[in-house]
PDB file with one MODEL, atoms N, CA, C and O in Angstrom:
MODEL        1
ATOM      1  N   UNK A   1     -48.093   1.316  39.983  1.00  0.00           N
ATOM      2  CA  UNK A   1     -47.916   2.092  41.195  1.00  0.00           C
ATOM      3  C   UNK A   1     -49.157   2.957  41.365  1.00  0.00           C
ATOM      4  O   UNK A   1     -49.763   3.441  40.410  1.00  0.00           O
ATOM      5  N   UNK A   2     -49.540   3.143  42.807  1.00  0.00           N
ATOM      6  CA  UNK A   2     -50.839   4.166  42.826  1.00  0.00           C
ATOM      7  C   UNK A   2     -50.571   5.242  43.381  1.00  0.00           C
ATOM      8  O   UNK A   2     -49.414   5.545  43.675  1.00  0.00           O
ATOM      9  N   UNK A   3     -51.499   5.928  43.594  1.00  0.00           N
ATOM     10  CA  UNK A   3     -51.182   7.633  44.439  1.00  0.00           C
ATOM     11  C   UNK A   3     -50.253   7.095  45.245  1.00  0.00           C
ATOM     12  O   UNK A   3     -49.131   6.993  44.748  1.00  0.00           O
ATOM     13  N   UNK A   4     -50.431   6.641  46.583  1.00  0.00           N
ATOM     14  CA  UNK A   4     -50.063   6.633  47.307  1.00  0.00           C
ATOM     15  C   UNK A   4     -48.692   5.153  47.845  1.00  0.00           C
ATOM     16  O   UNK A   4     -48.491   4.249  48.655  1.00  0.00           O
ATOM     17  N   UNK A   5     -48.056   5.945  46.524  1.00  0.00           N
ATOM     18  CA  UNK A   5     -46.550   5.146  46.534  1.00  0.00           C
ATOM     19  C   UNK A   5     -46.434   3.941  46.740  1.00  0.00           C
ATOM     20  O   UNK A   5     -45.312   3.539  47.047  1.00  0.00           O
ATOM     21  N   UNK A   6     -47.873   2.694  46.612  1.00  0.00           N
ATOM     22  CA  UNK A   6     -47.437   1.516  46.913  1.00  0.00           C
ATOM     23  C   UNK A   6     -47.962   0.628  45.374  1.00  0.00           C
ATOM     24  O   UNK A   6     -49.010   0.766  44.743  1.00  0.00           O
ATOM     25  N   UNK A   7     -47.244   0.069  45.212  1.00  0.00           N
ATOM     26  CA  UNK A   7     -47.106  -0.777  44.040  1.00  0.00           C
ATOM     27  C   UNK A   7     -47.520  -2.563  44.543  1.00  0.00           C
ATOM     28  O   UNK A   7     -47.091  -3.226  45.488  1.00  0.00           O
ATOM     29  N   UNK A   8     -48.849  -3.030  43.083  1.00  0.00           N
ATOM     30  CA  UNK A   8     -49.356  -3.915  43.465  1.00  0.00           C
ATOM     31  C   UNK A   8     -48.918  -5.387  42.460  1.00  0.00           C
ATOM     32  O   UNK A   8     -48.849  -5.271  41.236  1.00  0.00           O
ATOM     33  N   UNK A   9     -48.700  -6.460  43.012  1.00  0.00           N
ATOM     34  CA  UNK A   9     -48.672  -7.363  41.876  1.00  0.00           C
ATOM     35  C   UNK A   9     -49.256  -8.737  42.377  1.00  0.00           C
ATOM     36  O   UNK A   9     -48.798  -9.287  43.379  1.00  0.00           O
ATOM     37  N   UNK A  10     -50.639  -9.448  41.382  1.00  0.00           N
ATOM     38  CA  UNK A  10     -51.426 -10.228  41.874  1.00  0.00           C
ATOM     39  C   UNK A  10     -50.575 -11.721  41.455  1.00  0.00           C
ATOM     40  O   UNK A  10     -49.901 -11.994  40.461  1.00  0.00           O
ATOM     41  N   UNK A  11     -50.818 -12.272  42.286  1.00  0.00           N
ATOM     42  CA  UNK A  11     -49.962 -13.967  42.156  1.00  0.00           C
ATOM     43  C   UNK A  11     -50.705 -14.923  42.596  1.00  0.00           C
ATOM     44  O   UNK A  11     -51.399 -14.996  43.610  1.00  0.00           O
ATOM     45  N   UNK A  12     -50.480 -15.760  41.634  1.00  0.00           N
ATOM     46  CA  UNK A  12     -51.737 -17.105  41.589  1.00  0.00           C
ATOM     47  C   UNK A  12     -51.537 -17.818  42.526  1.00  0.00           C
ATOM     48  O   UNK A  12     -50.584 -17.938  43.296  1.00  0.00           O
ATOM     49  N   UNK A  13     -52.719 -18.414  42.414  1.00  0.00           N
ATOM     50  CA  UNK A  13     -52.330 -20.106  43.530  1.00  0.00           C
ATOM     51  C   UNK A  13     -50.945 -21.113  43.427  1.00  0.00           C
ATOM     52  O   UNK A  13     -50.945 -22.178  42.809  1.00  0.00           O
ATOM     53  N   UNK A  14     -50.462 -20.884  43.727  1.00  0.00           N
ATOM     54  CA  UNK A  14     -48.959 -22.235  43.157  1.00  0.00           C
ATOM     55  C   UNK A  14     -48.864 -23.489  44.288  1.00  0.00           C
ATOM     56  O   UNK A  14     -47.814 -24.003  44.674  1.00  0.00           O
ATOM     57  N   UNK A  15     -50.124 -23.821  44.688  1.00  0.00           N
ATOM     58  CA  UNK A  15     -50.477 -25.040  45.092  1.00  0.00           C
ATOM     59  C   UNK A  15     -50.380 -26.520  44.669  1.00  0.00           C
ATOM     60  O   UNK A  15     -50.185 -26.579  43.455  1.00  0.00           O
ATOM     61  N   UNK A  16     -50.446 -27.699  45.231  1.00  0.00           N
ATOM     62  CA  UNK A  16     -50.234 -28.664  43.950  1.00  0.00           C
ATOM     63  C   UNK A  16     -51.293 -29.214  43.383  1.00  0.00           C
ATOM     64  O   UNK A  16     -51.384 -30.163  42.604  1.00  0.00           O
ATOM     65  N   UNK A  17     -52.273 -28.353  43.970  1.00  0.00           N
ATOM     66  CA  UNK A  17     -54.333 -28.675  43.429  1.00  0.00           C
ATOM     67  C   UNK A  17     -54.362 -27.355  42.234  1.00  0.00           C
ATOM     68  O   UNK A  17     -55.401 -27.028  41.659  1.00  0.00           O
ATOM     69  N   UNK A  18     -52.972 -26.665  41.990  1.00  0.00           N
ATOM     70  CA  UNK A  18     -53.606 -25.420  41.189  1.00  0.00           C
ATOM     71  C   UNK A  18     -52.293 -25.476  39.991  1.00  0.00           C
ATOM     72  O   UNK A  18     -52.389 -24.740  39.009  1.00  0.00           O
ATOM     73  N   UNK A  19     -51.227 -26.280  40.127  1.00  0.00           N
ATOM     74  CA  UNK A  19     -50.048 -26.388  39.248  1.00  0.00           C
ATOM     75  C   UNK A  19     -50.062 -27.817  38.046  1.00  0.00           C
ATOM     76  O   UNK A  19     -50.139 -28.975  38.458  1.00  0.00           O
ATOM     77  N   UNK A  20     -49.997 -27.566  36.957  1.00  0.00           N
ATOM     78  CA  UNK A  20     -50.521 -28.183  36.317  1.00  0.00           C
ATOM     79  C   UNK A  20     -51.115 -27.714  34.745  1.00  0.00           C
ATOM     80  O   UNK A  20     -50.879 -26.567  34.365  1.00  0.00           O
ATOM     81  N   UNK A  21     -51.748 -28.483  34.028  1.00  0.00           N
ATOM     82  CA  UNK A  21     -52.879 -28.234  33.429  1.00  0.00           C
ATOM     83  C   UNK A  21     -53.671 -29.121  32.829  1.00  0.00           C
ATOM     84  O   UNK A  21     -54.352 -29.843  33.557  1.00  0.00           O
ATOM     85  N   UNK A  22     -53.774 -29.288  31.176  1.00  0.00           N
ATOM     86  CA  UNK A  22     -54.512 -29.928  30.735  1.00  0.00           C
ATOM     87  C   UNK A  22     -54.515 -31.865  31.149  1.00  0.00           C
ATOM     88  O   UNK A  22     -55.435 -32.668  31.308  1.00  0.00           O
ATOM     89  N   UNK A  23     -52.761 -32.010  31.205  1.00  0.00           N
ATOM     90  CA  UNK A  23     -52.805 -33.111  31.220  1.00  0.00           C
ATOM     91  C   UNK A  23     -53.339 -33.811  32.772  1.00  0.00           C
ATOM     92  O   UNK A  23     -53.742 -34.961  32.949  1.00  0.00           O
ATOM     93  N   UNK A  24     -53.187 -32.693  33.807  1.00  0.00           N
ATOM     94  CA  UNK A  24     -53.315 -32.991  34.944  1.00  0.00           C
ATOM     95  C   UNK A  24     -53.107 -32.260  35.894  1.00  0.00           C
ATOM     96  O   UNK A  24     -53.202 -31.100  35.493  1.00  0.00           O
ATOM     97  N   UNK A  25     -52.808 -32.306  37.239  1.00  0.00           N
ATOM     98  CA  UNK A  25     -52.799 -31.352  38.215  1.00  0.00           C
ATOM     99  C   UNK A  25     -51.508 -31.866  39.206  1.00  0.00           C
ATOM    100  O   UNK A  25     -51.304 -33.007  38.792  1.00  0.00           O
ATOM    101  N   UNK A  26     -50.936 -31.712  39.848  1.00  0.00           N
ATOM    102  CA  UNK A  26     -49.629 -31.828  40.649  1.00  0.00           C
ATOM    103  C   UNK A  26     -49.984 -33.063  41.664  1.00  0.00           C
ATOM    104  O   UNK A  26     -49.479 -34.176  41.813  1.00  0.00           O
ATOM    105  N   UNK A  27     -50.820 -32.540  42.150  1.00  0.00           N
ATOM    106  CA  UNK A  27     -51.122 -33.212  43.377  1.00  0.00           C
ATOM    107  C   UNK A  27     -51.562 -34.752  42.959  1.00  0.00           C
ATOM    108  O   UNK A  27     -51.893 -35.608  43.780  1.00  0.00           O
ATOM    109  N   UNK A  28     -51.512 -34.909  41.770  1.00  0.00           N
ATOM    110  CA  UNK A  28     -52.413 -36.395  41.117  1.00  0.00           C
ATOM    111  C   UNK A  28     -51.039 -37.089  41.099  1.00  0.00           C
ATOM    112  O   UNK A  28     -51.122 -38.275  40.778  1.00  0.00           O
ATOM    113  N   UNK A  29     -50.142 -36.770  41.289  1.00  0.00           N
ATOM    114  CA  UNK A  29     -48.859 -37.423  41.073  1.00  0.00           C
ATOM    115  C   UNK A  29     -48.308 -38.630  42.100  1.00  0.00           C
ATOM    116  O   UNK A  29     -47.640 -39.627  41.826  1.00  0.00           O
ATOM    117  N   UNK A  30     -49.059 -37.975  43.919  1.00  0.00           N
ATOM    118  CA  UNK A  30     -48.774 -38.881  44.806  1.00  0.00           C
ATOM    119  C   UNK A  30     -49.010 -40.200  44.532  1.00  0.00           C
ATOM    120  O   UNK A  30     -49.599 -40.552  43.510  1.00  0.00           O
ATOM    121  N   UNK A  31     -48.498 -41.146  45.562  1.00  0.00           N
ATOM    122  CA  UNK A  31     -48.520 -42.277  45.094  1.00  0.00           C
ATOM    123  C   UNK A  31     -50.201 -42.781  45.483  1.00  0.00           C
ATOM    124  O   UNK A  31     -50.760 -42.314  46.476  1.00  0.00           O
ATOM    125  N   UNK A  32     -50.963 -43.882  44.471  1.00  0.00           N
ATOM    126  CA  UNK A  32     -52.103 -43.508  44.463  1.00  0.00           C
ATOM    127  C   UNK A  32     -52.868 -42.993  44.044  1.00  0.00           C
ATOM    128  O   UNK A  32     -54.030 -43.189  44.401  1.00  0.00           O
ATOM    129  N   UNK A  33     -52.519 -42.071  43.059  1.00  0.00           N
ATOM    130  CA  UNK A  33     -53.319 -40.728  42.490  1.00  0.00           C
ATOM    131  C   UNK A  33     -52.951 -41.210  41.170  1.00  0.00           C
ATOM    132  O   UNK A  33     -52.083 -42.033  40.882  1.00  0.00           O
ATOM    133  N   UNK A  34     -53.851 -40.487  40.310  1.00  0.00           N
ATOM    134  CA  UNK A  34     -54.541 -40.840  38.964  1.00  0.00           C
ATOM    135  C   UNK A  34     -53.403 -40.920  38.114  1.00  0.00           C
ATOM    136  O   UNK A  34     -53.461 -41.618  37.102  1.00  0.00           O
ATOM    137  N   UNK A  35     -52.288 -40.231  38.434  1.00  0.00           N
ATOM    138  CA  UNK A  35     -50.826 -40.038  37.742  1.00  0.00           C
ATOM    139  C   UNK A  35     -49.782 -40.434  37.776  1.00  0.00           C
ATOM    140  O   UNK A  35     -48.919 -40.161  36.942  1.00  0.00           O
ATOM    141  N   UNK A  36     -49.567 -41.493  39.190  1.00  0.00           N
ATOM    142  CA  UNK A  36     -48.319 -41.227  39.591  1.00  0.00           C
ATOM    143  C   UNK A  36     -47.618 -41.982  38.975  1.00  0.00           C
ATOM    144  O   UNK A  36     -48.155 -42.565  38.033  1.00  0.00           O
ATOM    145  N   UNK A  37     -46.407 -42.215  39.215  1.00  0.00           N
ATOM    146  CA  UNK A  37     -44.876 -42.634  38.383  1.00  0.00           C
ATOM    147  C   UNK A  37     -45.043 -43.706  37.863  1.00  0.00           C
ATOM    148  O   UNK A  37     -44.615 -44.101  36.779  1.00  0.00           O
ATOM    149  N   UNK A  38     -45.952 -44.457  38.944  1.00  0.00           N
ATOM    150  CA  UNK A  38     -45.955 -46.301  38.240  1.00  0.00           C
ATOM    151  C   UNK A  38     -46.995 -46.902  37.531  1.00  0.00           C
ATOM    152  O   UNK A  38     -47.078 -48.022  37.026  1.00  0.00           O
ATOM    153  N   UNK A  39     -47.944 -45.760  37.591  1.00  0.00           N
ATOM    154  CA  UNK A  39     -49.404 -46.125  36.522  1.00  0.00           C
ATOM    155  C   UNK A  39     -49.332 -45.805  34.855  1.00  0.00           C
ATOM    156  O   UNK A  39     -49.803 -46.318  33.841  1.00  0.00           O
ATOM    157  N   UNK A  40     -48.435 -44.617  35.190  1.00  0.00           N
ATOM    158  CA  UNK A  40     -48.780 -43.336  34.307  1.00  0.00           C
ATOM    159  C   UNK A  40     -47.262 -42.342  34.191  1.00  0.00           C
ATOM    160  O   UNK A  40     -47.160 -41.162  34.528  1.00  0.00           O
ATOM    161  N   UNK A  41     -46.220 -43.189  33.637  1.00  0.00           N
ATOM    162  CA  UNK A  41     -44.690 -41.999  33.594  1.00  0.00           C
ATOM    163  C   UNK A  41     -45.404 -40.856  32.969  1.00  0.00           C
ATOM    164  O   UNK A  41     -45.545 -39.747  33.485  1.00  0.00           O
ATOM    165  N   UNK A  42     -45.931 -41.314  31.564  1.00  0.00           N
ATOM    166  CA  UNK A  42     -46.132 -40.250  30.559  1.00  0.00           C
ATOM    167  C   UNK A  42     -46.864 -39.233  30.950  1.00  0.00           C
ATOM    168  O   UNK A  42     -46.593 -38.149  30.435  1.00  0.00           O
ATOM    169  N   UNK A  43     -47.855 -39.286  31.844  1.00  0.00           N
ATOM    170  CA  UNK A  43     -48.674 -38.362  31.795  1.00  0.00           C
ATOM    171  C   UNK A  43     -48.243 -37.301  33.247  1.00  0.00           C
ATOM    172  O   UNK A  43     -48.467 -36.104  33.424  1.00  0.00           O
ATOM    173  N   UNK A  44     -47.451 -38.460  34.253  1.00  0.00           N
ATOM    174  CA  UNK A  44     -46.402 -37.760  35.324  1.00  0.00           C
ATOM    175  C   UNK A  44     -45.438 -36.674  34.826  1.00  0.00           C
ATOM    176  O   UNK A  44     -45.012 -35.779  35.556  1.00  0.00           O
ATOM    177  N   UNK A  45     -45.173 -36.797  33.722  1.00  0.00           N
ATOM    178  CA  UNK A  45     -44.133 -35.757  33.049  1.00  0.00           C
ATOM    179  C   UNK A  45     -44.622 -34.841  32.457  1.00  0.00           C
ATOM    180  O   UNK A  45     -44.043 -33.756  32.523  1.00  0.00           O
ATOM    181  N   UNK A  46     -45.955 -34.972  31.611  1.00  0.00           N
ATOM    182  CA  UNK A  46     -46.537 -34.149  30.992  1.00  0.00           C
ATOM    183  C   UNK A  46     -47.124 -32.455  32.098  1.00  0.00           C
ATOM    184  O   UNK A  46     -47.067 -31.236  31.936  1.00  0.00           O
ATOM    185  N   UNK A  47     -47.667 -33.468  33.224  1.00  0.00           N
ATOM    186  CA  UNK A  47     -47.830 -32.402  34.421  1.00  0.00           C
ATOM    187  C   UNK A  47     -46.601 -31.747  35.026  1.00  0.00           C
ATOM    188  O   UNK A  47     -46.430 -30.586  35.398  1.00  0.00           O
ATOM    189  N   UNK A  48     -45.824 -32.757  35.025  1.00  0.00           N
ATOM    190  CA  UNK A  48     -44.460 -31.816  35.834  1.00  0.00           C
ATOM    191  C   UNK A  48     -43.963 -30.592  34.473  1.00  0.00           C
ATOM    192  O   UNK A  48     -43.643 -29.440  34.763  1.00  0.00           O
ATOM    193  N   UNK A  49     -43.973 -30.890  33.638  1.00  0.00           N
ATOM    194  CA  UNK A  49     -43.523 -30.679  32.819  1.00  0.00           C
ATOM    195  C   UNK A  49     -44.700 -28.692  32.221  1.00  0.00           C
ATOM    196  O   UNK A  49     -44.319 -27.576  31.866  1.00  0.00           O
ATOM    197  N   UNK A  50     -45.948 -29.264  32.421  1.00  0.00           N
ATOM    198  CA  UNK A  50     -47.240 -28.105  32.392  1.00  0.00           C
ATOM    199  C   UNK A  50     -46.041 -27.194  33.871  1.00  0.00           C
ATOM    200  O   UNK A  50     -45.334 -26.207  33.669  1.00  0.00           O
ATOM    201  N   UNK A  51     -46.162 -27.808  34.967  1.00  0.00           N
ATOM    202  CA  UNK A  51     -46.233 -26.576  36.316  1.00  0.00           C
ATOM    203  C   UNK A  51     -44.919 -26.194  36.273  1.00  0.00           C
ATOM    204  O   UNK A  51     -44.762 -24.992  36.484  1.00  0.00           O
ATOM    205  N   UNK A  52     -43.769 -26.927  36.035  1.00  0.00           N
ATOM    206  CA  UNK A  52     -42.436 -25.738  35.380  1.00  0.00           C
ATOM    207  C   UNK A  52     -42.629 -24.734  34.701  1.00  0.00           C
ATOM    208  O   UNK A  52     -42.225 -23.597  34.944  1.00  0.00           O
ATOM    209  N   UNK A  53     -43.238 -25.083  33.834  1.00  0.00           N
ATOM    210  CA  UNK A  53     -44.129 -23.821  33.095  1.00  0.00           C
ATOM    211  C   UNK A  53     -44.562 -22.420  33.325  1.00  0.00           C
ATOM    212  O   UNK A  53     -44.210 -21.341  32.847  1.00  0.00           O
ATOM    213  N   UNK A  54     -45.690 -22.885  34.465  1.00  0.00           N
ATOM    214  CA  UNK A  54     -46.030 -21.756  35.262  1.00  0.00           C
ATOM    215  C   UNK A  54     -45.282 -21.233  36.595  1.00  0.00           C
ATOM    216  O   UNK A  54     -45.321 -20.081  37.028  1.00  0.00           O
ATOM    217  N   UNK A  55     -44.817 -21.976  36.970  1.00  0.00           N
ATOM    218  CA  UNK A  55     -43.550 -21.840  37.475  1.00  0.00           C
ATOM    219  C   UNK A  55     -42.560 -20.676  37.178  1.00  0.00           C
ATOM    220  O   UNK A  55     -42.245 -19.737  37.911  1.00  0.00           O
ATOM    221  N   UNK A  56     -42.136 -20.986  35.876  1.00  0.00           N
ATOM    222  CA  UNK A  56     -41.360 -20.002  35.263  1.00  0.00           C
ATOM    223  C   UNK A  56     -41.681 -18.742  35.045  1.00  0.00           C
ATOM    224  O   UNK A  56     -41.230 -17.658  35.415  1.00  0.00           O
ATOM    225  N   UNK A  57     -42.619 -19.123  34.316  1.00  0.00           N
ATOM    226  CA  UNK A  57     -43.906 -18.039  34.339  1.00  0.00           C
ATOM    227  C   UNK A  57     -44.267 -16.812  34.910  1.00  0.00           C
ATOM    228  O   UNK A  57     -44.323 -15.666  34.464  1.00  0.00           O
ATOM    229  N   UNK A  58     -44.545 -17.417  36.216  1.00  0.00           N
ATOM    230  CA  UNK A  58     -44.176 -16.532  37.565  1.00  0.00           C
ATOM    231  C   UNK A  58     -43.044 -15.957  37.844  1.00  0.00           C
ATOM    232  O   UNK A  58     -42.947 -14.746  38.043  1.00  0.00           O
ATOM    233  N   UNK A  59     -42.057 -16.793  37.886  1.00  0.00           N
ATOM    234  CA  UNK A  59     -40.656 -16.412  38.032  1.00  0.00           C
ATOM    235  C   UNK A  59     -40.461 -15.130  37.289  1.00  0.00           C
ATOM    236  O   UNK A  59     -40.194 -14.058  37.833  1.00  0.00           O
ATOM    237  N   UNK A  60     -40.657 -15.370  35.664  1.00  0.00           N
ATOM    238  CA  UNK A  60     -40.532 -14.271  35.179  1.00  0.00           C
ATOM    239  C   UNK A  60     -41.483 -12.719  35.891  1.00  0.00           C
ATOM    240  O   UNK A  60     -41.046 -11.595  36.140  1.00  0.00           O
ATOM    241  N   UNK A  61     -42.754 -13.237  36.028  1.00  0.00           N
ATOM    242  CA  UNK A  61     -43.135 -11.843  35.840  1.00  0.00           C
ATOM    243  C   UNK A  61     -42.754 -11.055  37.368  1.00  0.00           C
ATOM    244  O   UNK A  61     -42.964  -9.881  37.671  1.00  0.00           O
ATOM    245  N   UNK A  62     -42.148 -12.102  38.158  1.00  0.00           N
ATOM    246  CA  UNK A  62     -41.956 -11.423  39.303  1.00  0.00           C
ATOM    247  C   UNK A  62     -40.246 -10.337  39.114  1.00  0.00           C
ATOM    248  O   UNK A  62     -39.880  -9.319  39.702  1.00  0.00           O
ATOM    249  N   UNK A  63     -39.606 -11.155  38.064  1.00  0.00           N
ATOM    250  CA  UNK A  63     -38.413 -10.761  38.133  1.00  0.00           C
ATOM    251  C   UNK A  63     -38.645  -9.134  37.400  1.00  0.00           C
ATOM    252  O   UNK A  63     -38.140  -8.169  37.974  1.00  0.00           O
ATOM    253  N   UNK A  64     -39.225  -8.991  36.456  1.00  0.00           N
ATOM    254  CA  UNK A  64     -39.740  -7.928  35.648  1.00  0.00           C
ATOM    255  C   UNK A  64     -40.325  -6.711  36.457  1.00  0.00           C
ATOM    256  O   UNK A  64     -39.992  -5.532  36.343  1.00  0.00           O
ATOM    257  N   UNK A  65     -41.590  -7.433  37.584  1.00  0.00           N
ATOM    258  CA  UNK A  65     -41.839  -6.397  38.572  1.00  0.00           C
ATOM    259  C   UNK A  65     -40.994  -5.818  39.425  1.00  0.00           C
ATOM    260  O   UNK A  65     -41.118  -4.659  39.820  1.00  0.00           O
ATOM    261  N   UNK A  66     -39.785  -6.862  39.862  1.00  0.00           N
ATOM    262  CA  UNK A  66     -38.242  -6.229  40.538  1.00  0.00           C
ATOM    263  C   UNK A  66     -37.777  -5.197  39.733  1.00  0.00           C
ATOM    264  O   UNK A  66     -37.542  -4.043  40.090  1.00  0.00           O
ATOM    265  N   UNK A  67     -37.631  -5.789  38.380  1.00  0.00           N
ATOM    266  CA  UNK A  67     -36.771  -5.085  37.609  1.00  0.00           C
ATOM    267  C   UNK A  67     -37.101  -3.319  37.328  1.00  0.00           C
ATOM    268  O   UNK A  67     -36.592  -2.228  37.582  1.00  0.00           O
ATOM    269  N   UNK A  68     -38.386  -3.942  36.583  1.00  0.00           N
ATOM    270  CA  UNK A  68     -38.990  -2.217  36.610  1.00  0.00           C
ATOM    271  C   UNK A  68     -40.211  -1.082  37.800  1.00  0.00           C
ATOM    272  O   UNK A  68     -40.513   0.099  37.967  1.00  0.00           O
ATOM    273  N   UNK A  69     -40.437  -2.053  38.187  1.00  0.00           N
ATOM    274  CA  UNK A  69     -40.741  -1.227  39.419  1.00  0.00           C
ATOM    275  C   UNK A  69     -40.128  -0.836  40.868  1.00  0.00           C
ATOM    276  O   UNK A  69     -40.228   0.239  41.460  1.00  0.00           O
ATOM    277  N   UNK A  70     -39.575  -1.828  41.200  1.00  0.00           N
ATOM    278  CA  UNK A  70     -38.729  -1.878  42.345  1.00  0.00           C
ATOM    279  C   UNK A  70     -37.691  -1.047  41.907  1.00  0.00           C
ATOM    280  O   UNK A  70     -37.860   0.171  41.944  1.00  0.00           O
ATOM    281  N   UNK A  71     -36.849  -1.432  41.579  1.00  0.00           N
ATOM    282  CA  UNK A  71     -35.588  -1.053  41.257  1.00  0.00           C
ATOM    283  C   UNK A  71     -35.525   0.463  40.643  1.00  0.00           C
ATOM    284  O   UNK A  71     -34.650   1.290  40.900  1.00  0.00           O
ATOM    285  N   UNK A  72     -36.464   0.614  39.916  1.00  0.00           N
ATOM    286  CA  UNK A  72     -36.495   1.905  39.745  1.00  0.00           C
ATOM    287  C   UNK A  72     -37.397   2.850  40.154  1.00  0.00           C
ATOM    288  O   UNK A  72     -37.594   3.931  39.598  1.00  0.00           O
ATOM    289  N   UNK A  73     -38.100   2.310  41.414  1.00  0.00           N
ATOM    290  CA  UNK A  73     -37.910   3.276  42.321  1.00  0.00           C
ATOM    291  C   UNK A  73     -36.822   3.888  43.422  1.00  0.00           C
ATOM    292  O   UNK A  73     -36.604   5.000  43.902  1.00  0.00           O
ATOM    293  N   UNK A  74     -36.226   2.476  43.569  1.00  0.00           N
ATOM    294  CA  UNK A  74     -35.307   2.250  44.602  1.00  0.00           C
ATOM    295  C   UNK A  74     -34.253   3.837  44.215  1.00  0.00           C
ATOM    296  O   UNK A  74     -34.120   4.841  44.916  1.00  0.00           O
ATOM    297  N   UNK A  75     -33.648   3.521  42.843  1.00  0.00           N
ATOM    298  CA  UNK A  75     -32.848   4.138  42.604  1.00  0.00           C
ATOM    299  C   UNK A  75     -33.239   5.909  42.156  1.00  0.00           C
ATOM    300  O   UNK A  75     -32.557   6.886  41.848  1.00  0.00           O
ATOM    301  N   UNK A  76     -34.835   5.612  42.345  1.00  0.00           N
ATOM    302  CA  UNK A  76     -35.149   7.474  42.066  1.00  0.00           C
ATOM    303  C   UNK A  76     -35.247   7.608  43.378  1.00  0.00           C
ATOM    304  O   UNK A  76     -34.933   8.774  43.617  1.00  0.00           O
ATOM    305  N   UNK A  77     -35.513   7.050  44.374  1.00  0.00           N
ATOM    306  CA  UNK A  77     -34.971   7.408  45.920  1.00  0.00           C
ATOM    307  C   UNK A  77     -33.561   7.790  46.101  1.00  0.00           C
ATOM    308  O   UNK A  77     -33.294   8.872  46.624  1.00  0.00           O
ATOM    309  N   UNK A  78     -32.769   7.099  45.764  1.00  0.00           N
ATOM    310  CA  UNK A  78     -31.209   7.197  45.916  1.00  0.00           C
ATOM    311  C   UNK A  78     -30.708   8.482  45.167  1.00  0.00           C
ATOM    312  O   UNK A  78     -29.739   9.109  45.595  1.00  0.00           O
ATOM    313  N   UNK A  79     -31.488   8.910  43.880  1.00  0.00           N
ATOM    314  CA  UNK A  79     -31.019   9.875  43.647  1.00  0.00           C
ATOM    315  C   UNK A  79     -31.553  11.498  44.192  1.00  0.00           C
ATOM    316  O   UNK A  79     -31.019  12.603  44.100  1.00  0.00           O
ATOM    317  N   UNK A  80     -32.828  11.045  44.775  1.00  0.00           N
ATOM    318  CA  UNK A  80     -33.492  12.439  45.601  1.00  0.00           C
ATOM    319  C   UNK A  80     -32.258  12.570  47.266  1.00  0.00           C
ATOM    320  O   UNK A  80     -32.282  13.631  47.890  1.00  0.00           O
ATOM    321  N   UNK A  81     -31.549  11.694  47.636  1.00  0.00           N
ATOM    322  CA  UNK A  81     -30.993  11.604  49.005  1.00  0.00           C
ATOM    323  C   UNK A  81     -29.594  12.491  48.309  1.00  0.00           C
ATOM    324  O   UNK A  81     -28.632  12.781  49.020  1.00  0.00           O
TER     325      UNK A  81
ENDMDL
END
């Protein structure tokens, strides 16, 4: 939170050119692409499998920023009213 009462939280690309990782990238999955289902299961899963990941990831740290920043401001408002 800064002086001026607004609270910041930076969030990645969750694109399907940016979800992914070592084994590959999301977007390689279409049909056609370096990954997809009928060339390559194994390595189709390995990527789906990387961007759940970050996925979650996110999920979490967004839920955490609800949890402790939001929320407890919310409720030191509620108790100044």
């Amino acid at each position: 939170v800064v002086s001026n009462q607004q609270a910041r939280l930076g969030i990645s690309s969750v694109n399907t050119a940016a979800l992914g990782g070592v084994s590959g990238l999301l977007y390689q999955l279409g049909t056609g692409g370096s990954a997809d289902l009928t060339s390559d299961p194994t390595t189709a899963a390995s990527i789906v499998e990387e961007a759940i990941n970050q996925v979650t990831s996110l999920r979490g740290r967004l839920g955490a920023f609800q949890r402790t920043t939001l929320e407890t401001n919310k409720n030191a408002l509620n108790d100044t009213l």
